[in-house]
C-alpha positions, 0 to 999 in steps of 0.5 A: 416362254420367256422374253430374255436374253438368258433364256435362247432356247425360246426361240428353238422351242417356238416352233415346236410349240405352236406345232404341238397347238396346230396338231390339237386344233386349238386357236390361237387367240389374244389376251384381249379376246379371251378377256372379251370372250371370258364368262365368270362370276364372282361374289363378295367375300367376307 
């Protein structure tokens, strides 16, 4: 997905796209709760 003016079929794919989710049962969640709900672990690299 692209935000700008050269790109119209964005908005013609949108709909396709968040039907393609709904049919998988994904959940559409934010940035911010991925974040929050995100597990990882990192070590120092040397």
């Amino acid at each position: 997905m692209h935000a700008s003016d050269s790109a119209k079929q964005t908005a013609e794919a949108l709909p396709l796209v968040l039907k393609d989710i709904r049919s998988k049962n994904l959940k559409m969640v934010t940035v911010s709760e991925m974040i929050a709900n995100g597990d990882s672990k990192s070590a120092e690299i040397k």
